[in-house]
C-alpha positions in Angstrom: 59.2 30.0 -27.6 58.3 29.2 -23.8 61.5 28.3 -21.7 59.4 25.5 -20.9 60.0 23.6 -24.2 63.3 23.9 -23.8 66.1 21.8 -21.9 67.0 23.7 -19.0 70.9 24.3 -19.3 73.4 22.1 -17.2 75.2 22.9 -13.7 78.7 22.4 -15.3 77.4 25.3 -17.7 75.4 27.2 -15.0 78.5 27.3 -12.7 80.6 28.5 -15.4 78.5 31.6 -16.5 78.4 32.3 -12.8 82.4 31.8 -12.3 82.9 34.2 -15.0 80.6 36.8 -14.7 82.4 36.8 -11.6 86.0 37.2 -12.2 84.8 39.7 -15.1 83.3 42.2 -12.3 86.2 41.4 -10.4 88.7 42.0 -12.6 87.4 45.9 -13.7 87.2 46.3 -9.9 90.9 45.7 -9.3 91.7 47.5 -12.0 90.0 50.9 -10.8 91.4 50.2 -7.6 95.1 50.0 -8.9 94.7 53.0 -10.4 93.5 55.0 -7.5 96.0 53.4 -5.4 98.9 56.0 -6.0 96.3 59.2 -5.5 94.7 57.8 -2.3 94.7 56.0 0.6 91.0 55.1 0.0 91.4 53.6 -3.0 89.7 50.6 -1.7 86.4 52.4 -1.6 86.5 53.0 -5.5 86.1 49.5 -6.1 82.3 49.4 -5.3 81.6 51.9 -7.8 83.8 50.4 -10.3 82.6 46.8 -9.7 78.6 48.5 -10.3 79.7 50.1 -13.8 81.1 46.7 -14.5 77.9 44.8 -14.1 76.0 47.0 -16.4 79.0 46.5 -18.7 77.9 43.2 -18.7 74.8 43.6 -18.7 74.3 45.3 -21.8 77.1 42.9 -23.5 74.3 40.0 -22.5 71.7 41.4 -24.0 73.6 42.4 -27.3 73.2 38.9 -29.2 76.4 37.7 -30.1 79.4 39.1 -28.1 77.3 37.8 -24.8 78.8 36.0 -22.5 76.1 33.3 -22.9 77.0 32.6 -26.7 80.3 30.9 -25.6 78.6 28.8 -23.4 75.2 28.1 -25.8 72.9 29.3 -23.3 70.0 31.3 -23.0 68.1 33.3 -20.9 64.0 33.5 -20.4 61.6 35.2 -18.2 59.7 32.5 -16.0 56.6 34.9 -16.3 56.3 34.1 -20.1 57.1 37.7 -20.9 59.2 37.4 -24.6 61.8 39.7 -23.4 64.1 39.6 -20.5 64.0 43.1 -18.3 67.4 44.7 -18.0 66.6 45.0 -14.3 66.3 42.0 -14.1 69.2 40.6 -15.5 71.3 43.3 -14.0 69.9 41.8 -10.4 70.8 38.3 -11.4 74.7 39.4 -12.1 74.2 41.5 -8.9 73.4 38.4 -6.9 76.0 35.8 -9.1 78.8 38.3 -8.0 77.7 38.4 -4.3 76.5 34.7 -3.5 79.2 32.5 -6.0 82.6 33.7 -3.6 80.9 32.7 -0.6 81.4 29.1 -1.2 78.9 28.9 -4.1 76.3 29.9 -1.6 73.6 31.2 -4.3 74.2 27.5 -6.2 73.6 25.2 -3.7 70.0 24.5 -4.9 71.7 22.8 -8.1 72.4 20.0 -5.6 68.7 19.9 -5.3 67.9 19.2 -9.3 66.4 23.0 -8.7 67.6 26.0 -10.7 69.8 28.6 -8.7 68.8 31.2 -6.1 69.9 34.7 -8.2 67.5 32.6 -11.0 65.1 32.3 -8.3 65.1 35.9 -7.1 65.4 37.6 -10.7 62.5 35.3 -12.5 64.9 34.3 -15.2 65.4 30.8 -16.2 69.0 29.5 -17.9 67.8 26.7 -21.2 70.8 25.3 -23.7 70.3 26.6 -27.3 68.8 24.3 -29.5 70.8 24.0 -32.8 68.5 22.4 -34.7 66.3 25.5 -35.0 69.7 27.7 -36.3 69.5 27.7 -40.2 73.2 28.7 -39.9 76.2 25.8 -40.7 77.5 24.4 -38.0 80.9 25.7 -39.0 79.9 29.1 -38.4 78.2 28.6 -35.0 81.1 26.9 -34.1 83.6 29.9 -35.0 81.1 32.2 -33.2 81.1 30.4 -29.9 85.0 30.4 -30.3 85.5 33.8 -30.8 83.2 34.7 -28.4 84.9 32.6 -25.8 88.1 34.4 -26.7 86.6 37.7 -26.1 85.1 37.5 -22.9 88.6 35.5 -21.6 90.5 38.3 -22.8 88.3 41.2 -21.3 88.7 39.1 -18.1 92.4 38.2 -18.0 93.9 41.6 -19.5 92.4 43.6 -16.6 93.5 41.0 -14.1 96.4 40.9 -15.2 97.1 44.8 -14.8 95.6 45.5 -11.9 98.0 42.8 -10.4 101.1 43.9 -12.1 99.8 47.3 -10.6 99.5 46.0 -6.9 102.9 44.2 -7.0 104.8 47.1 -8.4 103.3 49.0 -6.0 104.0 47.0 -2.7 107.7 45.7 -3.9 109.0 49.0 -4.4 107.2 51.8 -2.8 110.3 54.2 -3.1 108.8 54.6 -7.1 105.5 56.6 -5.8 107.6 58.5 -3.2 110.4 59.6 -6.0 111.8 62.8 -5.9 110.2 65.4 -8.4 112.5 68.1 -10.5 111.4 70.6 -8.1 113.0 69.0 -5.2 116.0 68.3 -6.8 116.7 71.8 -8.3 119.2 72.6 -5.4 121.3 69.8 -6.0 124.4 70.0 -8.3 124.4 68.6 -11.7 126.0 65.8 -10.5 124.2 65.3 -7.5 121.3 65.0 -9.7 122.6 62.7 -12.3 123.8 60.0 -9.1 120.2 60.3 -7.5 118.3 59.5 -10.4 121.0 56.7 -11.4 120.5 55.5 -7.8 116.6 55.6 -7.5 116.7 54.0 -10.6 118.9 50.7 -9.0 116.6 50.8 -5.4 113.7 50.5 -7.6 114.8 47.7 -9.8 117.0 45.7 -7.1 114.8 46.6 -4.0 116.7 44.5 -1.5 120.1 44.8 -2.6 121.9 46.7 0.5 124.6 48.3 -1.5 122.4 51.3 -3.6 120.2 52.2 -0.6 124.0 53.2 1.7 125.2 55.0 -1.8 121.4 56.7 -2.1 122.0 57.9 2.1 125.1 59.1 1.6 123.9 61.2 -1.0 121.1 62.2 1.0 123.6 62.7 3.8 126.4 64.9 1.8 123.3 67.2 0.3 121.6 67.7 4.4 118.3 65.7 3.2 117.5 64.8 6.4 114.2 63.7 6.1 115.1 61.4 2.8 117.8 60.3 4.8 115.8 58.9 7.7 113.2 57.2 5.4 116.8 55.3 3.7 118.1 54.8 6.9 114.4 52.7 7.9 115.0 50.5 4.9 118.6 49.6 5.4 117.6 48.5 9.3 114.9 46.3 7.8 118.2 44.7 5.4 120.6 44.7 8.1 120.1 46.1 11.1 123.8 45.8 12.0 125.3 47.8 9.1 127.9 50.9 10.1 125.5 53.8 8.4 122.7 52.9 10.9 125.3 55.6 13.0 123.7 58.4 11.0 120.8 58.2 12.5 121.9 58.5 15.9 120.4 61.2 17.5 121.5 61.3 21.1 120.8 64.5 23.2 123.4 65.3 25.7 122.1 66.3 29.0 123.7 67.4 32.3 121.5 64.3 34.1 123.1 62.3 32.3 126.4 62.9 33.8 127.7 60.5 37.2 129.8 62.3 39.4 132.9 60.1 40.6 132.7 58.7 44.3 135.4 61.2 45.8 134.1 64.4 44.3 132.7 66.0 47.2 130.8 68.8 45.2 129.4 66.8 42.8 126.3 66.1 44.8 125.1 70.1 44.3 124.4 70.2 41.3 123.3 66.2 40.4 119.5 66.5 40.7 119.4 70.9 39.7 118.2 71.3 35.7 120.8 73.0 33.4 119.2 76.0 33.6 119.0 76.7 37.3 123.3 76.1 37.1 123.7 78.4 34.7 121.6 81.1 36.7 123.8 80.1 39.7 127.2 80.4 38.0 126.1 83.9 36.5 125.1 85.0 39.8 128.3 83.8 41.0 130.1 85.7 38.1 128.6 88.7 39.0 128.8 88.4 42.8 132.2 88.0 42.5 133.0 91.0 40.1 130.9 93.1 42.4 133.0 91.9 45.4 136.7 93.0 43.3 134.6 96.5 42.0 134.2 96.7 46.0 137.8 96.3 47.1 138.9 100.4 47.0 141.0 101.7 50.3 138.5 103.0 52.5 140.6 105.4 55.1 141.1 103.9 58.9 138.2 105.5 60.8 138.5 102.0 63.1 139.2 102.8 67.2 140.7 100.0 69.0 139.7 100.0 72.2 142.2 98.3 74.3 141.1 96.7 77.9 142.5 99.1 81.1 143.9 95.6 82.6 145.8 94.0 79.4 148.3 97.1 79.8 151.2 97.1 81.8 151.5 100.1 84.1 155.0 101.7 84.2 155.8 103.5 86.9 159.2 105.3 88.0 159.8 102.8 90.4 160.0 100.2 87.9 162.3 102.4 84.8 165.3 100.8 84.8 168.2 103.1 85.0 170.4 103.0 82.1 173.7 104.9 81.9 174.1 108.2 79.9 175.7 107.6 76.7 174.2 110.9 75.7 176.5 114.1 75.4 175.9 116.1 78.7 174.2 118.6 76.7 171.6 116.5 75.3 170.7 115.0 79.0 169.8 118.3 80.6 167.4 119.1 77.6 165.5 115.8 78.1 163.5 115.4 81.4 161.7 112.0 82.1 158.1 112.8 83.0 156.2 110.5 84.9 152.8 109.1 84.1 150.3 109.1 85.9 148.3 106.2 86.5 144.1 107.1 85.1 141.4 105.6 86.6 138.9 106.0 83.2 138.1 102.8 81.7 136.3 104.0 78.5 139.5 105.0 76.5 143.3 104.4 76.7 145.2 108.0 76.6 147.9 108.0 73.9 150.9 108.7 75.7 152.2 112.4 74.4 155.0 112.3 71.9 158.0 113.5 73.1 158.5 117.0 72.5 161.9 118.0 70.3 163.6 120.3 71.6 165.9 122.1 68.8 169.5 123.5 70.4 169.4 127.3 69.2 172.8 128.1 67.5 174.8 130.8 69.5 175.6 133.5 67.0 178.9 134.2 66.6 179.8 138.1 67.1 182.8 139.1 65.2 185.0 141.0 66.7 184.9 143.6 64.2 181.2 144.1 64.9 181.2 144.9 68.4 180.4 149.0 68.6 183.0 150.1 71.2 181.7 153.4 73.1 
């Protein structure tokens, strides 16, 4: 029968087939993307793919007979060429077209305001007409239950996918700490109880993601076992809870550096080494070090091999004229050994002449003749 002997179907009833062929395409597109969420950071590009499959998905369910879409609504669809059959193409465009025009503010229906039938109807050659009961032999009863149950269906194949793919996406943005969990193989160096209080406490960040108290027990854990790394990522979470909290200390990671240092107002040597790097200080002390060694390895006796030369006219000239006399206290003896000697006055600048030590005259002993010795002619 000719779509034109028909009624065409309604906008309430256009608009609807539209609004869920929509959310159905949707709905398997979130899904896939939820999935690939936790493998990759381009999960968003799996969507397309996903949201393709779905249209044929629907596509074929259309063209099945009763578990299409169009049986819940009483609706069907015609070629406008007056084929007898409606191409898959050609249905798989007009979903193609519903999916991309209907979100942009019901751009591809605006013709309906028109009394003229939409634009993906336009485009594809397929005409939307109401079902005329009066040519179903069936009891109304059992069209009835069909329209139900196929209603049903196509809700549930929309809302259960929804649904997940949600549940997914919150999970996954309320606690992210889940995906990044320690596996067993990190955690094999970790004492048995170590292990048993990080699971316990990834457990309580997970369910309670804001509550401050398990994410300073889960840091000190990391902190006791030298997880640095796990440690900072805890430490990042607690700032964003409070950024005031006494563990943020943990994370302090000052470097001390000589420039760092400001010499007090009186120290006079401070000022050498303010602006010189660490390592030119060090070089200059171990330079010091060893000059200073060398200089003590240096300090050995060396034997006197210095001549003073003293000036002609800073000595005093002694003459004979100027000895003063001083009385003999010697024994008579000793005075006629000991001559004084003049000295003459020298008239050569280049060297003073040591004056010559005075020579020691030793008094010979007399022997003594005995008597008894003397040979009597």
């Amino acid at each position: 029968m000719s779509y034109l002997t028909q009624r065409p179907a309604g906008k309430a009833k256009v608009l609807t087939l539209a609004l869920q062929e929509t959310l159905f395409v949707i709905a398997w597109a979130a899904l896939a993307g939820a999935l690939f969420l936790p493998l990759t950071s381009l999960w968003i590009f799996s969507m397309l793919p996903a949201a393709l499959i779905a249209i044929n998905f629907l596509t074929a369910m259309e063209l099945s007979g009763e578990s299409s879409p169009l049986v819940s609504l009483e609706l069907e669809q015609h070629p406008a060429n007056g084929a007898r059959v409606v191409s898959r193409m050609s249905v798989y465009f007009r979903i193609l077209l519903t999916v991309l025009l209907f979100p942009a503010l019901l751009t591809g229906y605006v013709t309906l305001l028109f009394g003229a039938v939409s634009i993906p109807e336009l485009i594809t050659g397929i005409r939307l007409t109401v079902v005329n009961r009066g040519l179903d032999p069936r009891p109304r009863s059992v069209i009835r239950d069909i329209v139900r149950k196929t209603g049903i269906r196509l809700r549930a194949l929309i809302i259960v996918p929804m649904a997940a793919a949600a549940a997914a996406f919150l999970l996954l943005h309320s606690a992210p700490s889940v995906i990044s969990m320690q596996t067993a193989e990190v955690q094999e160096g970790l004492p048995a109880e170590e292990q048993e209080l990080l699971t316990h406490y990834l457990e309580l960040t997970a369910i309670h993601p804001e509550e401050l108290e398990y994410h300073v027990r889960l840091a000190s854990l990391y902190y006791r076992n030298d997880m640095q790394q796990d440690l900072m990522n805890e430490l990042t979470i607690i700032e964003g809870i409070d950024s005031t909290h006494a563990i943020l200390l943990l994370a302090d990671t000052t470097a001390f550096t000589f420039s760092q240092l400001e010499p007090l107002p009186e120290d006079s040597s401070a000022g050498l080494y303010a602006d010189a790097p660490v390592g030119l200080v060090t070089e200059a002390t171990a330079d010091s070090t060893e000059a200073d060694s060398t200089a003590v390895d240096s300090l050995a006796v060396q034997p006197d091999t210095t001549v003073l030369v003293i000036p002609q006219d800073s000595l005093p000239v002694i003459t004979v004229d100027t000895v003063q006399h001083v009385p003999d206290t010697l024994p008579e003896h000793v005075q006629d050994s000991l001559q004084v000697t003049p000295v003459p006055q020298e008239t050569d600048t280049s060297s003073v002449v040591p004056e010559p030590e005075p020579e020691v005259i030793q008094e010979t002993e007399e022997e003594t003749v005995e008597p008894e010795a003397i040979v009597q002619p």
